[in-house]
N, CA and C atoms of all chains as a GROMACS GRO file, in nm:
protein
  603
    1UNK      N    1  13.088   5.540   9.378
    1UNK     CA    2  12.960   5.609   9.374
    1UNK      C    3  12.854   5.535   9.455
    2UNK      N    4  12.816   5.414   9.477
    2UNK     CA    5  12.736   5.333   9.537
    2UNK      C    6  12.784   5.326   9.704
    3UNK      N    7  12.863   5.324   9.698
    3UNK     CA    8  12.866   5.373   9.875
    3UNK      C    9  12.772   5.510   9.887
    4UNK      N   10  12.807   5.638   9.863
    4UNK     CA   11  12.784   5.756   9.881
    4UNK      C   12  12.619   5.698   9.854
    5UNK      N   13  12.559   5.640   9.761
    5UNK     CA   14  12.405   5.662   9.772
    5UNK      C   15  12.375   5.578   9.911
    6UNK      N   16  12.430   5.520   9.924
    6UNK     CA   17  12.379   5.380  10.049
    6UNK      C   18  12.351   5.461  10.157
    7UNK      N   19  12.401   5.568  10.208
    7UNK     CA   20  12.369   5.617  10.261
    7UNK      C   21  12.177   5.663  10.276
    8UNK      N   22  12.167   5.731  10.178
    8UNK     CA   23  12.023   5.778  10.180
    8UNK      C   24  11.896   5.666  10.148
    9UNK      N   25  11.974   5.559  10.080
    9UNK     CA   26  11.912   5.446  10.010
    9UNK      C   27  11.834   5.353  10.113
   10UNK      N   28  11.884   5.377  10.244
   10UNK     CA   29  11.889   5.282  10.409
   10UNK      C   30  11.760   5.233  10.416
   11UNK      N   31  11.669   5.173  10.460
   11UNK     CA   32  11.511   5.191  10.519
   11UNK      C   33  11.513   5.203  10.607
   12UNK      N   34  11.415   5.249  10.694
   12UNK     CA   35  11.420   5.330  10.826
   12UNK      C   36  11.386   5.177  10.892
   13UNK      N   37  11.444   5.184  11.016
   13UNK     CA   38  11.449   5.095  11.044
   13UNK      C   39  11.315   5.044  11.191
   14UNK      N   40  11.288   4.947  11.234
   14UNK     CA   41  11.154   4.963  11.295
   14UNK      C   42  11.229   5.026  11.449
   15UNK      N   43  11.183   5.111  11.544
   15UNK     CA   44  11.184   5.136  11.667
   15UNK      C   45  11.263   4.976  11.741
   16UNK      N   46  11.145   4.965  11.766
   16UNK     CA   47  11.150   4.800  11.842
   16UNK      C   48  11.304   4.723  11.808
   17UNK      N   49  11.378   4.712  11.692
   17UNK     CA   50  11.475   4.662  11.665
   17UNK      C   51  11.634   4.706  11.689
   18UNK      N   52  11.604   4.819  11.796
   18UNK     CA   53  11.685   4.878  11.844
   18UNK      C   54  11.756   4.807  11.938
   19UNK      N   55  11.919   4.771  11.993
   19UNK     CA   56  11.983   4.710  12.058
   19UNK      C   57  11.937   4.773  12.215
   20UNK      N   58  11.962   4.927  12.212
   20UNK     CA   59  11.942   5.013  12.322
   20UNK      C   60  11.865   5.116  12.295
   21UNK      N   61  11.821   5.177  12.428
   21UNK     CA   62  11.755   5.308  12.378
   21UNK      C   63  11.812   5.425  12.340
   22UNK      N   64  11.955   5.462  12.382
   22UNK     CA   65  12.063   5.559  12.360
   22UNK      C   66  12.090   5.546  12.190
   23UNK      N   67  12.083   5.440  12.152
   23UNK     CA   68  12.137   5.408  11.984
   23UNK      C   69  12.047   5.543  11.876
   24UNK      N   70  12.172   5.575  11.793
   24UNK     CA   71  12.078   5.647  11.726
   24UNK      C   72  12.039   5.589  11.594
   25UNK      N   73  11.937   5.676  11.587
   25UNK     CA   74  11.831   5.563  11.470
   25UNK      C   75  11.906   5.637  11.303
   26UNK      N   76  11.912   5.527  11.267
   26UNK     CA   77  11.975   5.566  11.073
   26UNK      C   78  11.948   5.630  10.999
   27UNK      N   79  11.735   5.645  11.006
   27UNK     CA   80  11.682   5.695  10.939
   27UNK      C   81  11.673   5.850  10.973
   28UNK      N   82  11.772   5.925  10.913
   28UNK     CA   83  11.730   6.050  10.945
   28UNK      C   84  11.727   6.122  10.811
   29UNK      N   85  11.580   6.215  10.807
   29UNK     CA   86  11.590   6.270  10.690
   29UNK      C   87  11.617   6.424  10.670
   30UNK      N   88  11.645   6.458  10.582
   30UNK     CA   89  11.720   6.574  10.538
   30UNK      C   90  11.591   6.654  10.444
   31UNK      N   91  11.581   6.808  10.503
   31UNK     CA   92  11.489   6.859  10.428
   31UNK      C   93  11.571   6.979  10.321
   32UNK      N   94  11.556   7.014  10.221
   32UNK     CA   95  11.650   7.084  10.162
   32UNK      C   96  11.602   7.274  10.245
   33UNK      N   97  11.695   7.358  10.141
   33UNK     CA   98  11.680   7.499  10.214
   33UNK      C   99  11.548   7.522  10.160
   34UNK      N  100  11.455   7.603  10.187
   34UNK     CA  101  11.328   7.672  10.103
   34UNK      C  102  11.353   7.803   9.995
   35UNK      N  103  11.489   7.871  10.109
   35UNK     CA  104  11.557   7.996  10.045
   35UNK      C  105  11.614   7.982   9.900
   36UNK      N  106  11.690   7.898   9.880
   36UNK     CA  107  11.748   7.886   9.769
   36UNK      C  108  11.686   7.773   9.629
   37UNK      N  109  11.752   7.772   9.552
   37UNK     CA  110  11.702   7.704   9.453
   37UNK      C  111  11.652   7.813   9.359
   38UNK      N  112  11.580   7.778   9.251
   38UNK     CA  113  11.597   7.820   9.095
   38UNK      C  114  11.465   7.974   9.118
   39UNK      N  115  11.354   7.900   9.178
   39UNK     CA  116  11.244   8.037   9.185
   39UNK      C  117  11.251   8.056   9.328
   40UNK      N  118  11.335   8.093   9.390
   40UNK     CA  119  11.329   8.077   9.576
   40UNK      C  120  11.299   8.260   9.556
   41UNK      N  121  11.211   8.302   9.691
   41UNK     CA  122  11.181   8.441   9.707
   41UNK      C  123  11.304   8.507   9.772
   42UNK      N  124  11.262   8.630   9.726
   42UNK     CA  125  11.385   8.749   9.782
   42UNK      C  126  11.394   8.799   9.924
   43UNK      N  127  11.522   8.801   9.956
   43UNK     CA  128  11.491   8.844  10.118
   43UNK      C  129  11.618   8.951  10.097
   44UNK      N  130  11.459   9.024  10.155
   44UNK     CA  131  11.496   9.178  10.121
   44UNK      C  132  11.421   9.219  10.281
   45UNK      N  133  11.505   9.372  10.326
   45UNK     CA  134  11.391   9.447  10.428
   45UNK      C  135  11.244   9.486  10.431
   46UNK      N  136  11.269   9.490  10.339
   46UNK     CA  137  11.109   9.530  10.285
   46UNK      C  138  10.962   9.462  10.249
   47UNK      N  139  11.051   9.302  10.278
   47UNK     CA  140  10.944   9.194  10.223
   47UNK      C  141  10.917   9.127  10.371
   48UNK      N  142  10.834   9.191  10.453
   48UNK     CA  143  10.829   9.119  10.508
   48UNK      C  144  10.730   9.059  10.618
   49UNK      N  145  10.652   9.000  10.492
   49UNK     CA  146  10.554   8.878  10.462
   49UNK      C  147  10.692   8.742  10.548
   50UNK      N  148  10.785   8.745  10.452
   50UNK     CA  149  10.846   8.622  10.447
   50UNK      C  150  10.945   8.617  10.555
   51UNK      N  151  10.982   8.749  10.616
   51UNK     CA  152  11.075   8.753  10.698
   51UNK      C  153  10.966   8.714  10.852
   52UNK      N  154  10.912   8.745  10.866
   52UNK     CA  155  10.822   8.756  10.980
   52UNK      C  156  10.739   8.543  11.031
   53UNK      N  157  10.798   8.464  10.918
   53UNK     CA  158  10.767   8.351  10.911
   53UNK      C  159  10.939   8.253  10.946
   54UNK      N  160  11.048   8.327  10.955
   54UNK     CA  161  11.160   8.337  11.051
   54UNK      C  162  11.199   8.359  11.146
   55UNK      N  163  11.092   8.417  11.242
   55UNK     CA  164  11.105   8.482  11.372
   55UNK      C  165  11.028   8.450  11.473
   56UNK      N  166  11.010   8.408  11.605
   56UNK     CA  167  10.907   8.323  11.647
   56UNK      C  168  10.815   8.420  11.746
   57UNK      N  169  10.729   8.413  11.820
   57UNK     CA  170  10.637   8.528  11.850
   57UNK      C  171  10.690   8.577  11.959
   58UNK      N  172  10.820   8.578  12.030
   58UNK     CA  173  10.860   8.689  12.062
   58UNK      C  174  10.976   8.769  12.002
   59UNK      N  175  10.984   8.764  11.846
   59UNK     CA  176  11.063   8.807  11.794
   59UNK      C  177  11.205   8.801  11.790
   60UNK      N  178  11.218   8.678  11.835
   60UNK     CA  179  11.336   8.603  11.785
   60UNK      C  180  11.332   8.554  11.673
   61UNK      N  181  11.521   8.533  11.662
   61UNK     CA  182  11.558   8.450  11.478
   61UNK      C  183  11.543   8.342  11.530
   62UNK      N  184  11.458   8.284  11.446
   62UNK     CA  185  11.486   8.128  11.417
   62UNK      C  186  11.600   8.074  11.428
   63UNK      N  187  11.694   7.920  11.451
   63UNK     CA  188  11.805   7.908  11.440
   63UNK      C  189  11.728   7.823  11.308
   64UNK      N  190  11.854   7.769  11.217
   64UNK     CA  191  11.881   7.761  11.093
   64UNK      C  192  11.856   7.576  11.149
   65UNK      N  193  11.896   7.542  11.250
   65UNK     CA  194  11.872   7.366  11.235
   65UNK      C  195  11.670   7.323  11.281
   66UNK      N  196  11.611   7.430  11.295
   66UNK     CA  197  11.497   7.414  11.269
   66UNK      C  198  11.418   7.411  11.158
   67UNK      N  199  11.448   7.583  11.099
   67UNK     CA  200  11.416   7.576  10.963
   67UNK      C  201  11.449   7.514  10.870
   68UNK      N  202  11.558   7.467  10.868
   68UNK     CA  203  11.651   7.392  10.742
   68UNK      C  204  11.710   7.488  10.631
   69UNK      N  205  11.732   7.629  10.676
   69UNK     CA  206  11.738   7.747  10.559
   69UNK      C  207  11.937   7.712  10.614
   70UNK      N  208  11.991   7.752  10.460
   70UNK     CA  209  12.130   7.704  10.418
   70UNK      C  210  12.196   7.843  10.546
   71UNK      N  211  12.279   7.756  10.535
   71UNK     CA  212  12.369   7.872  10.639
   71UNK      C  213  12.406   8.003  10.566
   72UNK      N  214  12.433   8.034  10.397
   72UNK     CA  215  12.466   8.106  10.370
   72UNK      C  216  12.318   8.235  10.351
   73UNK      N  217  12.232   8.148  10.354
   73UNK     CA  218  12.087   8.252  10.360
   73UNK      C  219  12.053   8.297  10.500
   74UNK      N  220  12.100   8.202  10.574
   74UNK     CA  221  12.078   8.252  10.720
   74UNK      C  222  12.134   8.357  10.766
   75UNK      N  223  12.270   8.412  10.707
   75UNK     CA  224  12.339   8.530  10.718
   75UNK      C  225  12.291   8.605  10.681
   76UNK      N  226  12.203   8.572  10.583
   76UNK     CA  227  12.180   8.725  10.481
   76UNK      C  228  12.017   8.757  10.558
   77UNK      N  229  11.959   8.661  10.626
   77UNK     CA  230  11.824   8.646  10.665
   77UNK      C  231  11.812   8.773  10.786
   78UNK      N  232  11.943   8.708  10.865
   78UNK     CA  233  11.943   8.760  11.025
   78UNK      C  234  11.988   8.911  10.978
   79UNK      N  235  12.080   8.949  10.876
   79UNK     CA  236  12.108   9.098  10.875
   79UNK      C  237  11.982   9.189  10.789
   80UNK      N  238  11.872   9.104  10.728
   80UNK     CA  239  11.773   9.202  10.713
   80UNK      C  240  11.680   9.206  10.785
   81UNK      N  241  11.646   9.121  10.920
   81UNK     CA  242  11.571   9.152  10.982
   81UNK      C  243  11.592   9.236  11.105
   82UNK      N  244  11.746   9.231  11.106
   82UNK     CA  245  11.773   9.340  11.197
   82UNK      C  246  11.747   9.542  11.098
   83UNK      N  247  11.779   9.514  11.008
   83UNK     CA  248  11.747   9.619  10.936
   83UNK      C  249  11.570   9.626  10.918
   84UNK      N  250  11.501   9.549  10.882
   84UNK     CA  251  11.371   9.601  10.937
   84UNK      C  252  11.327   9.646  11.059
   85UNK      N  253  11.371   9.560  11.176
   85UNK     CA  254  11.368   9.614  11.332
   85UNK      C  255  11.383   9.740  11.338
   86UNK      N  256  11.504   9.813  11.320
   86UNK     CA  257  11.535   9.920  11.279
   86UNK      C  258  11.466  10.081  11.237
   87UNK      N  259  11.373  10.025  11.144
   87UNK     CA  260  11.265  10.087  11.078
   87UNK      C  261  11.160  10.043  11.136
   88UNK      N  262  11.119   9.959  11.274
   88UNK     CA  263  11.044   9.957  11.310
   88UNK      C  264  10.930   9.879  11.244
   89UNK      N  265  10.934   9.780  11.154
   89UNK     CA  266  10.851   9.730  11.058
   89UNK      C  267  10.811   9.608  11.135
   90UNK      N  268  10.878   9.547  11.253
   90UNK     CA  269  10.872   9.411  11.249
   90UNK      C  270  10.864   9.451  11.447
   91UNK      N  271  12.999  10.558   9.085
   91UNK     CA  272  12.888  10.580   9.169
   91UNK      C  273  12.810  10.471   9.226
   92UNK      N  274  12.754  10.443   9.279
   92UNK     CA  275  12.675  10.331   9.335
   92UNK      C  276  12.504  10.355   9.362
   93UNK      N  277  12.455  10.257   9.354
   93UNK     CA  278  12.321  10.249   9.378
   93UNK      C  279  12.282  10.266   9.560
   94UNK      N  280  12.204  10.333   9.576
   94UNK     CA  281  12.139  10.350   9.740
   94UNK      C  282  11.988  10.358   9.773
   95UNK      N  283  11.920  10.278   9.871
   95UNK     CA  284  11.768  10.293   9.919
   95UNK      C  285  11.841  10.386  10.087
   96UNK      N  286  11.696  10.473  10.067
   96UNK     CA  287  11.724  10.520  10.179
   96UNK      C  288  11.586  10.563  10.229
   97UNK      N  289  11.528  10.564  10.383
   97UNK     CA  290  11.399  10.557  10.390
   97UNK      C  291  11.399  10.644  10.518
   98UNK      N  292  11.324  10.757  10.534
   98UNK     CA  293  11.292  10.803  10.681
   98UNK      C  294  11.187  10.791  10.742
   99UNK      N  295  11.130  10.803  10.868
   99UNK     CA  296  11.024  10.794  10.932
   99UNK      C  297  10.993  10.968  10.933
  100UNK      N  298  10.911  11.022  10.914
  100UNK     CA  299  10.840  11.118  10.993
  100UNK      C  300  10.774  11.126  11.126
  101UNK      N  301  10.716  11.187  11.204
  101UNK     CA  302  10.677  11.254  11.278
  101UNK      C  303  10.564  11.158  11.249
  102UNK      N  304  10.416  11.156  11.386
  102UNK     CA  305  10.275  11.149  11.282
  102UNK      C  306  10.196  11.254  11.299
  103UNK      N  307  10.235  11.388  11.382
  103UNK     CA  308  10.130  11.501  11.410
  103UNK      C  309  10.189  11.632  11.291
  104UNK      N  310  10.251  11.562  11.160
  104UNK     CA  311  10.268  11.636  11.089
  104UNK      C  312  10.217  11.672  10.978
  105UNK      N  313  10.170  11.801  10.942
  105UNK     CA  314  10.087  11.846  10.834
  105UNK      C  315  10.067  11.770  10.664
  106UNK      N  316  10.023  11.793  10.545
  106UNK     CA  317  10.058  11.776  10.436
  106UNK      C  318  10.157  11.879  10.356
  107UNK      N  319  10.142  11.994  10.390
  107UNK     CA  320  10.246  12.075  10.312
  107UNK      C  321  10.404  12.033  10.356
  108UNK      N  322  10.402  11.990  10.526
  108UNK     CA  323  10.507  12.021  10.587
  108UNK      C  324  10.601  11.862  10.551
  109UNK      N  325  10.481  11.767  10.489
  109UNK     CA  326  10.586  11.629  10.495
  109UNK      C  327  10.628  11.641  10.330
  110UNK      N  328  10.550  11.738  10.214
  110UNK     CA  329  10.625  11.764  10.066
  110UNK      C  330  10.698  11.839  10.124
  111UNK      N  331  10.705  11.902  10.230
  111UNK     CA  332  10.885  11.966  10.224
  111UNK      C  333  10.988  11.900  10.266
  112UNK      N  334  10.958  11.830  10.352
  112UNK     CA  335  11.076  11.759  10.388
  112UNK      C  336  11.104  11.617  10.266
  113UNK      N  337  11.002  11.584  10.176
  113UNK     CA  338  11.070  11.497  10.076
  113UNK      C  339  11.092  11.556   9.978
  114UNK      N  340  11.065  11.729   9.963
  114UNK     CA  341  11.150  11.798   9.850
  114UNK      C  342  11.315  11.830   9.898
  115UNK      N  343  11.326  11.853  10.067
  115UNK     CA  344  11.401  11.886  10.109
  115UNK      C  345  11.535  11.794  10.063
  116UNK      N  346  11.516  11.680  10.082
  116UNK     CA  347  11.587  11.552  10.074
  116UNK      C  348  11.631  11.506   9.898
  117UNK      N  349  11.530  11.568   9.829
  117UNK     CA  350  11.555  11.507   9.691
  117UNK      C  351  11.679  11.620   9.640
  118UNK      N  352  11.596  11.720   9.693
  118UNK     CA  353  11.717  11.874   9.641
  118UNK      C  354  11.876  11.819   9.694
  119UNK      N  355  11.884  11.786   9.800
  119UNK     CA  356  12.027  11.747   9.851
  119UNK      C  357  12.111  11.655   9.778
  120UNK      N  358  12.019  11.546   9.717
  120UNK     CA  359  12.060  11.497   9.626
  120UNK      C  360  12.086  11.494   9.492
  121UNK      N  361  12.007  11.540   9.458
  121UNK     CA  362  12.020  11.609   9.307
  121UNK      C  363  12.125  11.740   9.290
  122UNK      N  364  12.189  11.872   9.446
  122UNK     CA  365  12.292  11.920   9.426
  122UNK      C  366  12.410  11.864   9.451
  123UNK      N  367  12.461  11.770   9.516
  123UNK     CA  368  12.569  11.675   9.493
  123UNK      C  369  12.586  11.614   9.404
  124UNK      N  370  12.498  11.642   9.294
  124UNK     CA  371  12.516  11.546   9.174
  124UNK      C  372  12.515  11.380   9.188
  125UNK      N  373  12.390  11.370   9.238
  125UNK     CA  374  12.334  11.248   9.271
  125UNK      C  375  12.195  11.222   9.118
  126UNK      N  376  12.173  11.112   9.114
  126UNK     CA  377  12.091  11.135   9.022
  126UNK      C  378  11.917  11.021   9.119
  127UNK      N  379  11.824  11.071   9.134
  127UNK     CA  380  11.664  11.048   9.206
  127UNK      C  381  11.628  10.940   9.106
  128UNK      N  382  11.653  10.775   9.117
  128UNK     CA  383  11.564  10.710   9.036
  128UNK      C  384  11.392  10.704   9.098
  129UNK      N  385  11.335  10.738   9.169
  129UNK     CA  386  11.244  10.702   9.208
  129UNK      C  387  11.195  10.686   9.392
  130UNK      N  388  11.111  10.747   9.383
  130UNK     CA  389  11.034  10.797   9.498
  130UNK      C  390  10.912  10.764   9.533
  131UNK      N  391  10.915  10.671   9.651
  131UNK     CA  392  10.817  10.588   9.712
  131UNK      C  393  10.727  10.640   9.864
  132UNK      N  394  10.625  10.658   9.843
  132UNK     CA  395  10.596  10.717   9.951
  132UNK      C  396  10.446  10.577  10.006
  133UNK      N  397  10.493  10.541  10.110
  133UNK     CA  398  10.418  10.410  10.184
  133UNK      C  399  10.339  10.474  10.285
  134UNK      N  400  10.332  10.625  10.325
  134UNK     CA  401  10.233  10.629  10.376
  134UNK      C  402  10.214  10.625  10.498
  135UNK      N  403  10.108  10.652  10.609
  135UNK     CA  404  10.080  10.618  10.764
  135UNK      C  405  10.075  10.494  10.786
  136UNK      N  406  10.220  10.437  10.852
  136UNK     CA  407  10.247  10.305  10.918
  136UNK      C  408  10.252  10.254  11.026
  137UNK      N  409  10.200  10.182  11.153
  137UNK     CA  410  10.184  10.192  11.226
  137UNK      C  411  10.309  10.089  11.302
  138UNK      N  412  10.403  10.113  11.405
  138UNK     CA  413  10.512  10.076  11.390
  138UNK      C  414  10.468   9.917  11.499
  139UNK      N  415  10.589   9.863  11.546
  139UNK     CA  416  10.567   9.749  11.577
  139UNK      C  417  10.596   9.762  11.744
  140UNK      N  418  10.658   9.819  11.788
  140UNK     CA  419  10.726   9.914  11.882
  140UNK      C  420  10.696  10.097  11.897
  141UNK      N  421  10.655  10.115  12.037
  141UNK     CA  422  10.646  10.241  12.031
  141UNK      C  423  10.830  10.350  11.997
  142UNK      N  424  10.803  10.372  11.884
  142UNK     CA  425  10.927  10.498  11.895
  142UNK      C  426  10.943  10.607  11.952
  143UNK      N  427  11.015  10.710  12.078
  143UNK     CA  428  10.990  10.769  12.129
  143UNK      C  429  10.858  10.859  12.161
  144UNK      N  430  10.759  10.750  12.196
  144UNK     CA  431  10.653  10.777  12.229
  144UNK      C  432  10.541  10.785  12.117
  145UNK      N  433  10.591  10.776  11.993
  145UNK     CA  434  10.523  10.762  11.907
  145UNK      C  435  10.493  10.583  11.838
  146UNK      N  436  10.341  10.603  11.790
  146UNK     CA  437  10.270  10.497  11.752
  146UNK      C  438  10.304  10.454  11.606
  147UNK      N  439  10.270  10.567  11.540
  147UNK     CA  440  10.260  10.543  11.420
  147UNK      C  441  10.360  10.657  11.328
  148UNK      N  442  10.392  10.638  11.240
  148UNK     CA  443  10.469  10.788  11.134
  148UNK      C  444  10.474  10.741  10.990
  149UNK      N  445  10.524  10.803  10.933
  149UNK     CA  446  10.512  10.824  10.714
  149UNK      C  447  10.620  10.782  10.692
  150UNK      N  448  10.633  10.713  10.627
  150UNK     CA  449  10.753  10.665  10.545
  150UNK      C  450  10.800  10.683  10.447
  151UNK      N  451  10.918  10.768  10.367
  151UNK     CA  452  10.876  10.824  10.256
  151UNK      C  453  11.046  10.754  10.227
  152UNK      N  454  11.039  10.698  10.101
  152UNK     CA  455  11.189  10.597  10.044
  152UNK      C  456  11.203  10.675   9.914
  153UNK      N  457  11.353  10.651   9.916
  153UNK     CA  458  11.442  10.722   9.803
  153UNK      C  459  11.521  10.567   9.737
  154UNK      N  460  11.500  10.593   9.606
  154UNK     CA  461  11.589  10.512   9.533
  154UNK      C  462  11.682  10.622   9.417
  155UNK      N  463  11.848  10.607   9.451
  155UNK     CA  464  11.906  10.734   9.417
  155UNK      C  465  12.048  10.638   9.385
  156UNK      N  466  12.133  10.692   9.276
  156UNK     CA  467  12.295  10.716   9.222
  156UNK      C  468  12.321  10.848   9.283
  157UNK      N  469  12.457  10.758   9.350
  157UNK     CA  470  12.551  10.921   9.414
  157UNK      C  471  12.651  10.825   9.436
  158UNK      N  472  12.727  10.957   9.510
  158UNK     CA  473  12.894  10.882   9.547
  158UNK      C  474  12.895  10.885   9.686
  159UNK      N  475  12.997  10.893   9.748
  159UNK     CA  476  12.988  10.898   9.891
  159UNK      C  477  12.979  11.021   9.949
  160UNK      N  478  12.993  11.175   9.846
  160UNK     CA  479  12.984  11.269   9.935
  160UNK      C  480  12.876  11.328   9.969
  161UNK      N  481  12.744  11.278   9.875
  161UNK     CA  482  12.611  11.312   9.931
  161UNK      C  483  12.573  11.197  10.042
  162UNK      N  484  12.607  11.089  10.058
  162UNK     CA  485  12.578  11.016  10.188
  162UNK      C  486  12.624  11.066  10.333
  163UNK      N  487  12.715  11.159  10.306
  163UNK     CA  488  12.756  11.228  10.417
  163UNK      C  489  12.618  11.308  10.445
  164UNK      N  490  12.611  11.390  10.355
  164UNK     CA  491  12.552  11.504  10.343
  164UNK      C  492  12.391  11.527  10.457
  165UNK      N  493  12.316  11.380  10.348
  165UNK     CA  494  12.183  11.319  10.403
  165UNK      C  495  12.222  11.294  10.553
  166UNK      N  496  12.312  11.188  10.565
  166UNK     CA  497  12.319  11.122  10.735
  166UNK      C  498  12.315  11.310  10.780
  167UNK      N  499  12.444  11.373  10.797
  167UNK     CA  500  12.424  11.488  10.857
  167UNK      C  501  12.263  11.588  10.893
  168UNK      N  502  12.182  11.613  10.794
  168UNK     CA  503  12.042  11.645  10.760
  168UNK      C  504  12.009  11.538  10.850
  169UNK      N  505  11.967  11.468  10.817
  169UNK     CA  506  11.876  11.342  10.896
  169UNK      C  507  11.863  11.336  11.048
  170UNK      N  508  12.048  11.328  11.075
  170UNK     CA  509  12.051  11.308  11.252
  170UNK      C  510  11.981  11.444  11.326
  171UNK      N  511  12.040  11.568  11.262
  171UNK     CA  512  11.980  11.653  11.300
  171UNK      C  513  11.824  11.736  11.315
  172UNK      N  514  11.735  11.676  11.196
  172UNK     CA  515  11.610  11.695  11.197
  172UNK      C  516  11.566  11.655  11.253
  173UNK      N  517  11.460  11.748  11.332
  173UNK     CA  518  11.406  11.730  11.477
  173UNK      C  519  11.220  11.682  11.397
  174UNK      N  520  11.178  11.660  11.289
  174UNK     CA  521  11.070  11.605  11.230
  174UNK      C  522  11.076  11.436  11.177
  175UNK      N  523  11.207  11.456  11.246
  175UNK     CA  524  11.238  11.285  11.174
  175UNK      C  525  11.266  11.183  11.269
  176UNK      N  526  11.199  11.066  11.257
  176UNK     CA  527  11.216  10.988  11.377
  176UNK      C  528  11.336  10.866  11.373
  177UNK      N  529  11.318  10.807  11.243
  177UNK     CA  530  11.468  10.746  11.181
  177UNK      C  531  11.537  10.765  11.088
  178UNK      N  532  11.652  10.710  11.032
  178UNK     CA  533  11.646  10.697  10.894
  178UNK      C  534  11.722  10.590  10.852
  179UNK      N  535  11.762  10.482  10.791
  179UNK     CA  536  11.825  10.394  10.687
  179UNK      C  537  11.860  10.424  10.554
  180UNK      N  538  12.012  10.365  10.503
  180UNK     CA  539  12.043  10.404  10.404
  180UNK      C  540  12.140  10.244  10.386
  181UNK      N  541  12.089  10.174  10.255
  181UNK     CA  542  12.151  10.025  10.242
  181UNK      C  543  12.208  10.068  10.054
  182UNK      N  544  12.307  10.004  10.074
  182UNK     CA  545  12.404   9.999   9.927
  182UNK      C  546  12.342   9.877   9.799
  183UNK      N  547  12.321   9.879   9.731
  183UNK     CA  548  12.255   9.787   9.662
  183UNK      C  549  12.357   9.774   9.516
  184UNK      N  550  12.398   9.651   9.471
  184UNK     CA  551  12.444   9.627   9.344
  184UNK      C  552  12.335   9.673   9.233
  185UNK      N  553  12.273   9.626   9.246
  185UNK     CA  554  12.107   9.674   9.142
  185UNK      C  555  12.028   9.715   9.227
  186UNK      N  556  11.963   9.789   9.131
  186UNK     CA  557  11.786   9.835   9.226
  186UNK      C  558  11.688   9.770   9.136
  187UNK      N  559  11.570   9.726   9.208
  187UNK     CA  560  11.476   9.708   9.189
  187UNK      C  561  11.375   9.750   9.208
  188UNK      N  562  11.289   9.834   9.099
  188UNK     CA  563  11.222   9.942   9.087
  188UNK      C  564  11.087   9.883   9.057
  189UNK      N  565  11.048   9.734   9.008
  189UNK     CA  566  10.936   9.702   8.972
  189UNK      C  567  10.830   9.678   9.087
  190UNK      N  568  10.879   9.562   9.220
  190UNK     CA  569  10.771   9.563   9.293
  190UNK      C  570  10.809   9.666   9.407
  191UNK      N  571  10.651   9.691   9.495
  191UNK     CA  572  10.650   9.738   9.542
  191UNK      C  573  10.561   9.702   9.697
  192UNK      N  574  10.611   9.670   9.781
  192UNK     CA  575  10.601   9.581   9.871
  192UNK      C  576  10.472   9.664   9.950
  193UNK      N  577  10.444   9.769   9.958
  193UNK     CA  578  10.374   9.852  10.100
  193UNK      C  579  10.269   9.941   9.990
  194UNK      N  580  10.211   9.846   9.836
  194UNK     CA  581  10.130   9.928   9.778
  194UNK      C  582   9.984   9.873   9.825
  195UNK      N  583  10.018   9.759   9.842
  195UNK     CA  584   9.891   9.746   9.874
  195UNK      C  585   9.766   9.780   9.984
  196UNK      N  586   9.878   9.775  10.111
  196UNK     CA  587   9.814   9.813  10.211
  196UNK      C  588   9.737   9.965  10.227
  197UNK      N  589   9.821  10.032  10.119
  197UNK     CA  590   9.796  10.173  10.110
  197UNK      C  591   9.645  10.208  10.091
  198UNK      N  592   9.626  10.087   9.960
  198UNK     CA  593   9.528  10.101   9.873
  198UNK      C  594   9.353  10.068   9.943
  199UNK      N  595   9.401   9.962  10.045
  199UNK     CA  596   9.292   9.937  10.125
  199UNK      C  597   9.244   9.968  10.217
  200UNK      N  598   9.344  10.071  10.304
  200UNK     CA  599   9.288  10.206  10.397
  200UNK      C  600   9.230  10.284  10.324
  201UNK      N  601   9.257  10.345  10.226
  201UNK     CA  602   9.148  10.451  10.147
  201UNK      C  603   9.038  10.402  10.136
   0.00000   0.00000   0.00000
């Protein structure tokens, strides 16, 4: 079990103490999904307040390693905003 | 049977008598296939995001309905062919959700 935390446990380490500039740095942090979890909002066609904060101003999808939204919401994200398109909502 | 939303666009140079017929038109179809109408949403003059064949704006009038698959025929058939209708969508739903209502508000603040 103490390996697996060491991972996240690391301190970021200073710039400057880098061997090279190519090296990649340790400290990388992880943001969780926004979509999911216990009160996460509905993504539905119809809501879309929330869908329209996925799409960038020329109406493209977001890709999923920007937002940090789980891959399995990202499926469900991209097929209702094509269904709003559709209806012309978006 | 299964649960279904289904939503059309209208026209926007169309009357008031002429858009209660076409959402009586639509409920009757369903209700003689032995479909059963939970609820009927009407959102009103929307102004689209994209011009649709030349049109700006049109009414949106949504069906929340139980049927089987032979009134989904029925509607698509009606639909493609009505020359007052500019789209239509029809999505399968495990549950419906009948409480909120996403396009009430905007309604409320044009009046």
């Amino acid at each position: 079990m103490k390996r697996k935390n060491n991972k996240f446990n690391k301190r970021p380490q200073n710039p400057l103490n880098k061997l090279s500039l190519f090296q990649k740095s340790d400290s990388r942090f992880s943001k969780k999904c926004p979509l999911s979890g216990k009160d996460a909002p509905i993504i539905d066609y119809k809501n879309i307040k929330l869908l329209k904060r996925y799409v960038s101003d020329t109406d493209k999808i977001m890709p999923s390693r920007i937002t940090s939204v789980s891959q399995n919401k990202q499926r469900k994200l991209t097929s209702e905003i094509k269904k709003a398109k559709i209806l012309g909502l978006m | 049977m299964n649960f279904y939303e289904h939503t059309i666009i209208a026209k926007q140079d169309l009357s008031t008598p002429e858009l209660n017929n076409i959402e009586k038109k639509y409920k009757d179809i369903i209700t003689k296939t032995d479909g059963k109408v939970v609820k009927v949403e009407k959102w009103g003059l929307l102004s689209f995001a994209k011009k649709i064949k030349a049109y700006n704006k049109g009414f949106y009038i949504h069906y929340k309905f139980e049927a089987e698959n032979k009134t989904l025929e029925e509607i698509n058939k009606n639909s493609i062919i009505d020359n007052s209708l500019l789209r239509h969508l029809t999505v399968r739903y495990k549950k419906l959700d009948t409480e909120t209502e996403y396009f009430k508000e905007s309604n409320e603040k044009k009046k």
